[in-house]
N, CA, C and O atoms as a Maestro MAE file, in Angstrom:
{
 s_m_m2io_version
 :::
 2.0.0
}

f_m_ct {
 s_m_title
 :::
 protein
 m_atom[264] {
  # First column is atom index #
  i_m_mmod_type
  r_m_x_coord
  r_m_y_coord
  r_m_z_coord
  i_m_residue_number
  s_m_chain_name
  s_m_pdb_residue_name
  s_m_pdb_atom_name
  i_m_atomic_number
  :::
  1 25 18.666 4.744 -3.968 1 A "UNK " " N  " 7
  2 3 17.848 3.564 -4.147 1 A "UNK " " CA " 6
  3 2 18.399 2.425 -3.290 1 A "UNK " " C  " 6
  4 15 19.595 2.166 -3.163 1 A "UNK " " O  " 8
  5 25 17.103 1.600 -2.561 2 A "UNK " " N  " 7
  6 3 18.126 0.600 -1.904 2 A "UNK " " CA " 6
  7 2 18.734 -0.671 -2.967 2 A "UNK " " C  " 6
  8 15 18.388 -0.987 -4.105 2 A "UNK " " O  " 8
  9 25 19.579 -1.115 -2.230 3 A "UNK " " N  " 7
  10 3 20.158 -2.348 -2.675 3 A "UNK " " CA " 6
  11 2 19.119 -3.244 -2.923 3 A "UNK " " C  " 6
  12 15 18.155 -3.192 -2.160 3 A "UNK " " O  " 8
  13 25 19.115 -4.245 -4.042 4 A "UNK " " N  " 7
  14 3 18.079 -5.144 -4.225 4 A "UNK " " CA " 6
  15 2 18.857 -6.314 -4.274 4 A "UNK " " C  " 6
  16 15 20.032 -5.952 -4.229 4 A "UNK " " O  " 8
  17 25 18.773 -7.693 -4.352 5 A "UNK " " N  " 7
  18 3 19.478 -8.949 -4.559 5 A "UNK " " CA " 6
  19 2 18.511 -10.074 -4.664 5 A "UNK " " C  " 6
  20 15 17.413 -9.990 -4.113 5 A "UNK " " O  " 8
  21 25 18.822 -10.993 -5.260 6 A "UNK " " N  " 7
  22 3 17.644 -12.073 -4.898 6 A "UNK " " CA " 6
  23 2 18.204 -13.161 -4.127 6 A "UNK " " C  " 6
  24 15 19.310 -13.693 -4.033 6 A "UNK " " O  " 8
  25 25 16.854 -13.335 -3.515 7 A "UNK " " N  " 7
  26 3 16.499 -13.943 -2.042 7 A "UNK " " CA " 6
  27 2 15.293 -14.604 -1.846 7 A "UNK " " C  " 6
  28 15 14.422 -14.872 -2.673 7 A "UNK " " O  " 8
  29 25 15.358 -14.893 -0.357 8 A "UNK " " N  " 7
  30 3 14.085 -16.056 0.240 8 A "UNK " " CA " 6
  31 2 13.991 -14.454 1.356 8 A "UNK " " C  " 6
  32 15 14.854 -14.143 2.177 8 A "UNK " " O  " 8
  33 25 12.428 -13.491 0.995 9 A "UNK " " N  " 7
  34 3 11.855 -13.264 1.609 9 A "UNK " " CA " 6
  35 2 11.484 -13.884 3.248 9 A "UNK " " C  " 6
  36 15 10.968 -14.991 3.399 9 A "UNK " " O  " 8
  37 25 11.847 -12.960 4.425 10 A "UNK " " N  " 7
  38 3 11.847 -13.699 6.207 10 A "UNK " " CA " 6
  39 2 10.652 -13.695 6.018 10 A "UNK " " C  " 6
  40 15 10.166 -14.760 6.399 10 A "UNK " " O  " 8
  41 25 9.553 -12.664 5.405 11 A "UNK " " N  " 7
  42 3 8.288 -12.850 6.454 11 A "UNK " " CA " 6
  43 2 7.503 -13.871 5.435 11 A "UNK " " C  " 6
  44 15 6.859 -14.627 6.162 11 A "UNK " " O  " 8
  45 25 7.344 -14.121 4.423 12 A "UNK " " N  " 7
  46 3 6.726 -14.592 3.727 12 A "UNK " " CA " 6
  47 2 7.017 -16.028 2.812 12 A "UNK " " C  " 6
  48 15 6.121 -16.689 2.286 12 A "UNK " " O  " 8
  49 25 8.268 -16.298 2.761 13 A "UNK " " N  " 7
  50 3 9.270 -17.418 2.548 13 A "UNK " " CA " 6
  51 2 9.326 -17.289 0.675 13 A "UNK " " C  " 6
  52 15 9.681 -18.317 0.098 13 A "UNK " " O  " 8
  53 25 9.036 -16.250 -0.062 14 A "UNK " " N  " 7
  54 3 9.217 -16.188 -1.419 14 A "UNK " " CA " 6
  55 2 10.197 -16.224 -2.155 14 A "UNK " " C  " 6
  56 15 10.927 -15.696 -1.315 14 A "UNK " " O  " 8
  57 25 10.861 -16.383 -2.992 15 A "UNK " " N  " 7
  58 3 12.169 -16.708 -3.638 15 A "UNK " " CA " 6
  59 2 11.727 -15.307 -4.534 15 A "UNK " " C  " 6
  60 15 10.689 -15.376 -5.191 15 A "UNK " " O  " 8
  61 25 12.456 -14.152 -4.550 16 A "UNK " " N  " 7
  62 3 11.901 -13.076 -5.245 16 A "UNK " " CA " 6
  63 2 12.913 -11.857 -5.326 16 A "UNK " " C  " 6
  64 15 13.875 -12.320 -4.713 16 A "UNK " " O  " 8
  65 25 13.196 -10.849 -5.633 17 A "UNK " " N  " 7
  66 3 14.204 -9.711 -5.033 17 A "UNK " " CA " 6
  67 2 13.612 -9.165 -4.294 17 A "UNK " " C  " 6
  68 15 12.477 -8.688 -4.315 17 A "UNK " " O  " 8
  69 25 14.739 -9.230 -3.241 18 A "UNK " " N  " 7
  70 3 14.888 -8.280 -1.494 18 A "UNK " " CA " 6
  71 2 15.582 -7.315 -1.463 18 A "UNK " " C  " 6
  72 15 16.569 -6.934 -2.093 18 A "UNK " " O  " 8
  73 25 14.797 -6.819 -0.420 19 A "UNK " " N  " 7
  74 3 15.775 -5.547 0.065 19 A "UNK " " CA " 6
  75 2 16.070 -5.599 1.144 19 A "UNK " " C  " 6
  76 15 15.607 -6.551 1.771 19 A "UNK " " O  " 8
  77 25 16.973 -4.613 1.889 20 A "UNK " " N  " 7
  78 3 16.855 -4.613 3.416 20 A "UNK " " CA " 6
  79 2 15.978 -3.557 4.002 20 A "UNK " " C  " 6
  80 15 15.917 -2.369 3.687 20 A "UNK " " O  " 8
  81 25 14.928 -4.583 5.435 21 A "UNK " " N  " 7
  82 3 13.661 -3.780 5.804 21 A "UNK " " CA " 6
  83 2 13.848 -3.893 7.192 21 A "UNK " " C  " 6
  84 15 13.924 -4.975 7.775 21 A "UNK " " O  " 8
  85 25 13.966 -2.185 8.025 22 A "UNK " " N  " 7
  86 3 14.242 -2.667 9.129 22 A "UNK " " CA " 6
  87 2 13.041 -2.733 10.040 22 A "UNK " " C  " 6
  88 15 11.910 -2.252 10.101 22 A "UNK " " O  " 8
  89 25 13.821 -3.558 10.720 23 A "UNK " " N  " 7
  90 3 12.474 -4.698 12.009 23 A "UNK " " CA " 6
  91 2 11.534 -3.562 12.559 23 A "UNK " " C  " 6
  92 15 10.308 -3.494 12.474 23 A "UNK " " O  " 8
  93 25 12.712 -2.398 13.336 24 A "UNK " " N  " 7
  94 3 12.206 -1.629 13.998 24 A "UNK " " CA " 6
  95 2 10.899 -0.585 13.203 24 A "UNK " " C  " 6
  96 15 11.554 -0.107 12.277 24 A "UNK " " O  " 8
  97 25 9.902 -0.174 13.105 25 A "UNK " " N  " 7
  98 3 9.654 1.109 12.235 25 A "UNK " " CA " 6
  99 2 10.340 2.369 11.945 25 A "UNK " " C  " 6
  100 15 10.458 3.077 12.945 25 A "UNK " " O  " 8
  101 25 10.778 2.807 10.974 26 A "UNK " " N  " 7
  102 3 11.598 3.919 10.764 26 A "UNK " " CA " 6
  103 2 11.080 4.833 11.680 26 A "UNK " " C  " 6
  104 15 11.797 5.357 12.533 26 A "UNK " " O  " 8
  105 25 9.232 5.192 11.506 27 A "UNK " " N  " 7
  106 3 8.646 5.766 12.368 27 A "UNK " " CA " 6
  107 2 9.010 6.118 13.597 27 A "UNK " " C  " 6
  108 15 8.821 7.187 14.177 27 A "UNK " " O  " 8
  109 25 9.618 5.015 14.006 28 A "UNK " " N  " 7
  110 3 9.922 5.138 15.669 28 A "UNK " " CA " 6
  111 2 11.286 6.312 15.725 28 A "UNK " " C  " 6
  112 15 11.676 6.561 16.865 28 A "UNK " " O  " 8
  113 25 11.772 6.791 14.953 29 A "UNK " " N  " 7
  114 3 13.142 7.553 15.246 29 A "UNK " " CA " 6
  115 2 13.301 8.909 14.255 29 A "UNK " " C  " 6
  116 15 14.020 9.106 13.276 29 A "UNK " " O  " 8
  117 25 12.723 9.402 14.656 30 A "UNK " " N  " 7
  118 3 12.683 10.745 14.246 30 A "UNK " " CA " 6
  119 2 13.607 11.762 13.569 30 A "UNK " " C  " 6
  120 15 13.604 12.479 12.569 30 A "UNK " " O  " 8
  121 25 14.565 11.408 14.827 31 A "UNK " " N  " 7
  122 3 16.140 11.626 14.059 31 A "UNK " " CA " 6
  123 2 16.705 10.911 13.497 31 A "UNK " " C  " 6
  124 15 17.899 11.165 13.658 31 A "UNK " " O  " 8
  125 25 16.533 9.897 12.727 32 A "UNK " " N  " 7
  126 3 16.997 8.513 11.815 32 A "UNK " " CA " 6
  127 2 17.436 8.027 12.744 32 A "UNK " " C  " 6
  128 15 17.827 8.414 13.846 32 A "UNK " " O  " 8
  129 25 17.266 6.169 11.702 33 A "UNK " " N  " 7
  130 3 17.257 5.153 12.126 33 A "UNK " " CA " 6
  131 2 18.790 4.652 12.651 33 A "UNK " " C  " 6
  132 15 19.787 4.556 11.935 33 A "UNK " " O  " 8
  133 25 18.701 4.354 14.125 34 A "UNK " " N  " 7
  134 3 20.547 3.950 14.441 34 A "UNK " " CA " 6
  135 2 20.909 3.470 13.561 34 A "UNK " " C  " 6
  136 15 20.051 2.985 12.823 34 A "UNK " " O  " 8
  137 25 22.624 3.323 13.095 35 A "UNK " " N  " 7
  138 3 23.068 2.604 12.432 35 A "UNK " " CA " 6
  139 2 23.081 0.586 12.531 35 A "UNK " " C  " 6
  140 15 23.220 -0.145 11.550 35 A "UNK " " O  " 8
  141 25 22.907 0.148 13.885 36 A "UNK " " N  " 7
  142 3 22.755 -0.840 14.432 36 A "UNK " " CA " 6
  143 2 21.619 -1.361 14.273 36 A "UNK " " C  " 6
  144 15 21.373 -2.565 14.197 36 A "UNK " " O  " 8
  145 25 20.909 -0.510 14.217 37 A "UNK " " N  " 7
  146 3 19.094 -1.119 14.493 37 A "UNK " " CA " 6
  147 2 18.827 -2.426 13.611 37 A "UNK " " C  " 6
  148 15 19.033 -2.140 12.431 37 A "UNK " " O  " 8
  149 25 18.514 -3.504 13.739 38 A "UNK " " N  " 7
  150 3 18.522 -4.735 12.936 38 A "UNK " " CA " 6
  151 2 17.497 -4.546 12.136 38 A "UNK " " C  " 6
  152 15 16.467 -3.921 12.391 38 A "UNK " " O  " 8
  153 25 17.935 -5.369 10.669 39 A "UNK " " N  " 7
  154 3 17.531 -5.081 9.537 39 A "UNK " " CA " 6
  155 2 17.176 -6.885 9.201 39 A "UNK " " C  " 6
  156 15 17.720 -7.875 9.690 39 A "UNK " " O  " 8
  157 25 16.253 -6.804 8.361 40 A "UNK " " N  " 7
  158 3 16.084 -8.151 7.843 40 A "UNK " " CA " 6
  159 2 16.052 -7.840 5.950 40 A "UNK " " C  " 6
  160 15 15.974 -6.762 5.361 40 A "UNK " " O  " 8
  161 25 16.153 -9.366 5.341 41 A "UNK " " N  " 7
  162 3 15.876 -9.442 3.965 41 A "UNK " " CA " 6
  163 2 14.145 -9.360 3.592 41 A "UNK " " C  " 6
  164 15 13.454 -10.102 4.290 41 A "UNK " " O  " 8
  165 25 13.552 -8.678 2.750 42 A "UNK " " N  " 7
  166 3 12.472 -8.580 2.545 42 A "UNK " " CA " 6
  167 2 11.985 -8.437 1.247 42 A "UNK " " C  " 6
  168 15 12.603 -7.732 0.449 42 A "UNK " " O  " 8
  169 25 10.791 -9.107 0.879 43 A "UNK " " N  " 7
  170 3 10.635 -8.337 -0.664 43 A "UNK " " CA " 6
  171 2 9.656 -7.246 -0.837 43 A "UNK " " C  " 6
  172 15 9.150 -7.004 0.259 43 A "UNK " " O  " 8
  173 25 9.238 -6.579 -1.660 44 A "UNK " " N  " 7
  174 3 8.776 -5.393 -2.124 44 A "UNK " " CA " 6
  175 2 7.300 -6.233 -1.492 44 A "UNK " " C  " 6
  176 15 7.385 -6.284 -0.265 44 A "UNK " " O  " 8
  177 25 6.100 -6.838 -1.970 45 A "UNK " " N  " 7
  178 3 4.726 -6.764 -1.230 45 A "UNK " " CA " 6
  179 2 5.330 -6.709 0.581 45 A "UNK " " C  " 6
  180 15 4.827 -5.848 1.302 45 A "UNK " " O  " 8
  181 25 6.089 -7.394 1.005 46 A "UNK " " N  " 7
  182 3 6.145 -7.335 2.843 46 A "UNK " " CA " 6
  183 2 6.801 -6.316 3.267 46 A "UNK " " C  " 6
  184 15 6.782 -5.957 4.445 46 A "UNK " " O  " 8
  185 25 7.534 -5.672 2.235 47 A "UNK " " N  " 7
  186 3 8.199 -4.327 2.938 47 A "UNK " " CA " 6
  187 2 7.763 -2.969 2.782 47 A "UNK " " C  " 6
  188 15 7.806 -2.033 3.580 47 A "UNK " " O  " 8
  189 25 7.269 -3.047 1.427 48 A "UNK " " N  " 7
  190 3 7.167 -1.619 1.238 48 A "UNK " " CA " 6
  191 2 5.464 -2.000 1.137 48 A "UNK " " C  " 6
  192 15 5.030 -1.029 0.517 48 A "UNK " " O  " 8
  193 25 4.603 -2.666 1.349 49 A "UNK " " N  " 7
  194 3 2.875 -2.594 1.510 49 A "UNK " " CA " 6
  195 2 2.328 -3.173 2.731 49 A "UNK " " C  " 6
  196 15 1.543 -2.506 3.404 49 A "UNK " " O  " 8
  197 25 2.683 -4.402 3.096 50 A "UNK " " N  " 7
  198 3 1.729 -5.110 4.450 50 A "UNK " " CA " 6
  199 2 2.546 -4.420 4.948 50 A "UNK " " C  " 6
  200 15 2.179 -3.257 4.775 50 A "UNK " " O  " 8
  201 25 3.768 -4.463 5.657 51 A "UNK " " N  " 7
  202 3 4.595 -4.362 6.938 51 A "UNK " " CA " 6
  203 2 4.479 -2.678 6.918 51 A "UNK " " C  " 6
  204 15 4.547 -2.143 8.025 51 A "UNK " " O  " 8
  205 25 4.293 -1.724 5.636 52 A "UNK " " N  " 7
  206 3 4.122 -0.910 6.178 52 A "UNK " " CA " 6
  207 2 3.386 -0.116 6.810 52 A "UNK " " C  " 6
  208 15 3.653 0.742 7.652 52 A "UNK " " O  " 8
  209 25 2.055 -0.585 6.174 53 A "UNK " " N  " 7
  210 3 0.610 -0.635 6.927 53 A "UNK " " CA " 6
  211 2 0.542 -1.078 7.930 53 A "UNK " " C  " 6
  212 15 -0.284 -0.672 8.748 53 A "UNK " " O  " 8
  213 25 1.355 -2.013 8.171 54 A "UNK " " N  " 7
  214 3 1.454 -2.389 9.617 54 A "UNK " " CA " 6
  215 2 2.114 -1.147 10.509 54 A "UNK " " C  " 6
  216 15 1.661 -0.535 11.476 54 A "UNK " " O  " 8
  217 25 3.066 -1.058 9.962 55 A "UNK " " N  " 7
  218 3 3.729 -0.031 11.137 55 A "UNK " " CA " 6
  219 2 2.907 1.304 10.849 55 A "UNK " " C  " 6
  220 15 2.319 1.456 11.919 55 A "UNK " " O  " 8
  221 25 2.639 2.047 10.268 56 A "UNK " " N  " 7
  222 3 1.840 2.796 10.335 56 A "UNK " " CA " 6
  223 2 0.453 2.792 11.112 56 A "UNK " " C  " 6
  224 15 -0.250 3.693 11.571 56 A "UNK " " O  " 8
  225 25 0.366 1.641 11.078 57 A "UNK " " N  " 7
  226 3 -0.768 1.302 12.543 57 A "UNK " " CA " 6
  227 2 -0.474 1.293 13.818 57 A "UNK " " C  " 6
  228 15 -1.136 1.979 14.597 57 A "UNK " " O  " 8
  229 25 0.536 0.537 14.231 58 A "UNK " " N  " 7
  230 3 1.353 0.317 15.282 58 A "UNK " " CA " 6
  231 2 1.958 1.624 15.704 58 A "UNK " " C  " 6
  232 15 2.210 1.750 16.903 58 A "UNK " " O  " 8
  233 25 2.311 2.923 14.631 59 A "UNK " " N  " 7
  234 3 2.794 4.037 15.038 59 A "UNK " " CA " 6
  235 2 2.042 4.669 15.823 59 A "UNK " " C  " 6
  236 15 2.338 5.127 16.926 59 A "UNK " " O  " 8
  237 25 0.067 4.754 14.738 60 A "UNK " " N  " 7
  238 3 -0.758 5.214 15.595 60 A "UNK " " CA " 6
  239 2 -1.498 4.295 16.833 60 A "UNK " " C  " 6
  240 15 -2.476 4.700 17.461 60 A "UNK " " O  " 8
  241 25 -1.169 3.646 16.942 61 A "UNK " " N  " 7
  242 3 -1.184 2.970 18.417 61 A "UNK " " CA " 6
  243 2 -1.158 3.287 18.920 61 A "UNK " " C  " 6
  244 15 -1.980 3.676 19.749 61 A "UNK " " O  " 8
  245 25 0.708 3.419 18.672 62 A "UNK " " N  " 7
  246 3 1.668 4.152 20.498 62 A "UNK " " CA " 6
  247 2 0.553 5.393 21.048 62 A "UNK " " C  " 6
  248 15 -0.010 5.607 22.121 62 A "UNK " " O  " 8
  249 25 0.574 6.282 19.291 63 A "UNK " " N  " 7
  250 3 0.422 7.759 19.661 63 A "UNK " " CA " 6
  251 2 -0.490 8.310 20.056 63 A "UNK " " C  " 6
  252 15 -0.369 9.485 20.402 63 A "UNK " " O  " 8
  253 25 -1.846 7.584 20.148 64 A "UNK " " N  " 7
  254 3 -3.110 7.114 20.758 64 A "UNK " " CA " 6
  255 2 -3.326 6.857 22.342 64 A "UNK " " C  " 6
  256 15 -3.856 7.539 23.220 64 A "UNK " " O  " 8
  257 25 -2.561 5.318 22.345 65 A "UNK " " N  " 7
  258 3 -2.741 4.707 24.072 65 A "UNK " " CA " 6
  259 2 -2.416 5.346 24.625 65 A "UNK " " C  " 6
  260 15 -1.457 6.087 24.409 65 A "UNK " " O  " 8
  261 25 -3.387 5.283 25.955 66 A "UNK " " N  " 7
  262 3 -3.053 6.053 27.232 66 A "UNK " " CA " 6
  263 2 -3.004 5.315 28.138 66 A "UNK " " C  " 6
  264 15 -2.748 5.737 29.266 66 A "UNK " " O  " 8
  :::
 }
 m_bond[263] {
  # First column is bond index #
  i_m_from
  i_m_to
  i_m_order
  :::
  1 1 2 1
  2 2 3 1
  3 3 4 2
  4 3 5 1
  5 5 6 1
  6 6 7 1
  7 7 8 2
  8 7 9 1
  9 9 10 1
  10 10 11 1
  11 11 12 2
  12 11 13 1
  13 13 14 1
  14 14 15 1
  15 15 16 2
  16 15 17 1
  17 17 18 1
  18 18 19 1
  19 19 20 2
  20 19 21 1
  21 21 22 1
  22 22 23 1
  23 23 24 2
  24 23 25 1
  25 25 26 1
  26 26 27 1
  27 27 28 2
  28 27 29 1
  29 29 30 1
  30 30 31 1
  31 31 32 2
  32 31 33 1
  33 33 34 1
  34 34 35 1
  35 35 36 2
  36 35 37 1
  37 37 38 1
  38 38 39 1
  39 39 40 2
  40 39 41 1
  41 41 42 1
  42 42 43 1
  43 43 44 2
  44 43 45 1
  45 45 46 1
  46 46 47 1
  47 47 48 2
  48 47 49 1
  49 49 50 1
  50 50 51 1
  51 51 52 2
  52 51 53 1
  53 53 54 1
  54 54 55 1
  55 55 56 2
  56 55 57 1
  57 57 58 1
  58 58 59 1
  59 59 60 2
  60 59 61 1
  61 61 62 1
  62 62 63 1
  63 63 64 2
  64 63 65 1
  65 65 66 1
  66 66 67 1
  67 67 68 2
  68 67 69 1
  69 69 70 1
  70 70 71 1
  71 71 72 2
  72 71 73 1
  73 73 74 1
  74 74 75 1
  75 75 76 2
  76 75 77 1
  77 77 78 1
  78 78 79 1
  79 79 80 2
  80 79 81 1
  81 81 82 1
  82 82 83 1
  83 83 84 2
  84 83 85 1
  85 85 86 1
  86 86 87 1
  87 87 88 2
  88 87 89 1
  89 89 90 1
  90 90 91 1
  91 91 92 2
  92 91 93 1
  93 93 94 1
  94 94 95 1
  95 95 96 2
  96 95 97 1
  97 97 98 1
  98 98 99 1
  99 99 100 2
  100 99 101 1
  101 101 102 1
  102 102 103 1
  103 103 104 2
  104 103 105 1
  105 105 106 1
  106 106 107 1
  107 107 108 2
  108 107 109 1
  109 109 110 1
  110 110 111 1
  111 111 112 2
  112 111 113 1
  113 113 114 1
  114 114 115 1
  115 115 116 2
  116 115 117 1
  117 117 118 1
  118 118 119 1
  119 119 120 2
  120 119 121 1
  121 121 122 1
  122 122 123 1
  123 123 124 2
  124 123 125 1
  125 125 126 1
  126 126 127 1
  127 127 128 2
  128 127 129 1
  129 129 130 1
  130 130 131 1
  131 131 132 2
  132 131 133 1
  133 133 134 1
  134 134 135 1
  135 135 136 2
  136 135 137 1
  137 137 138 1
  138 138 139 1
  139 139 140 2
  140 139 141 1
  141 141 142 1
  142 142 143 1
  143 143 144 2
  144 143 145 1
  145 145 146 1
  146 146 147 1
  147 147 148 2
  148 147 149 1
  149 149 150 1
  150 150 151 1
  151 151 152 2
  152 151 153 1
  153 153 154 1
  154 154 155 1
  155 155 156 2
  156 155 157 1
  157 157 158 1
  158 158 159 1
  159 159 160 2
  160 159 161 1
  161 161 162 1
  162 162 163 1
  163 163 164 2
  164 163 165 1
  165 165 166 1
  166 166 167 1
  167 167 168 2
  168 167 169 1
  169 169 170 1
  170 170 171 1
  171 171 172 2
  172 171 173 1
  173 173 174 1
  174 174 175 1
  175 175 176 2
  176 175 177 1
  177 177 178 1
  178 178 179 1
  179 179 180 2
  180 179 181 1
  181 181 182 1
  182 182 183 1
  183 183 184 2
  184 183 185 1
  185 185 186 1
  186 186 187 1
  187 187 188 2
  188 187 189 1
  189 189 190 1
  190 190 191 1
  191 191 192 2
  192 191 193 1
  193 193 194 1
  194 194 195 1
  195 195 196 2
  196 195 197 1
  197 197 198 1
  198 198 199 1
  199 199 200 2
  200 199 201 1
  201 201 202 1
  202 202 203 1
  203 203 204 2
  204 203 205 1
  205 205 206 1
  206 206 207 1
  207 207 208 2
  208 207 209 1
  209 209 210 1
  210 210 211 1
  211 211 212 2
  212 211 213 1
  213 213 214 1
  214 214 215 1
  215 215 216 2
  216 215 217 1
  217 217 218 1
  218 218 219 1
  219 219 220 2
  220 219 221 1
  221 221 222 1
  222 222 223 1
  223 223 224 2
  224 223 225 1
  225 225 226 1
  226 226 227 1
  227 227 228 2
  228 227 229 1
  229 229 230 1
  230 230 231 1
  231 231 232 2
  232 231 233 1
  233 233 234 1
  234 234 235 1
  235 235 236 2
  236 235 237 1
  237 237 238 1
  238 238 239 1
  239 239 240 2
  240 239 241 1
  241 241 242 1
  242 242 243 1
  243 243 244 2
  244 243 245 1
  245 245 246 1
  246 246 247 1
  247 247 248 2
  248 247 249 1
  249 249 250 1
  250 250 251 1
  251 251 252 2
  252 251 253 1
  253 253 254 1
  254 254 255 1
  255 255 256 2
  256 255 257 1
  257 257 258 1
  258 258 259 1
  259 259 260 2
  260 259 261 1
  261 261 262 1
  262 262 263 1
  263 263 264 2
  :::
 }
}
């Protein structure tokens, strides 16, 4: 389970419990995510629902454009 703490949500500015959500899409790395890859504080609606819908879009993007 990840770590939770409370915090001021980056994308949304909420005072709420965060987790750490990384910037990059997990999507993007197949063989897991570098250890380096930058991570931000996030709460549960921007990390685990919009942002991931987001990247799940953005995945099928890439995998789309020609």
């Amino acid at each position: 389970m990840a770590k939770t703490i409370r915090g001021v949500c980056v994308y949304c500015a909420n005072e709420d419990e965060i987790t750490k959500d990384h910037v990059i899409p997990q999507c993007l790395f197949p063989d897991g995510v570098p250890i380096d890859a930058p991570k931000v504080w996030a709460c549960e609606p921007c990390n685990g629902v919009i942002k991931s819908r987001l990247d799940t879009y953005f995945r099928d993007l890439l995998v789309t454009d020609q």
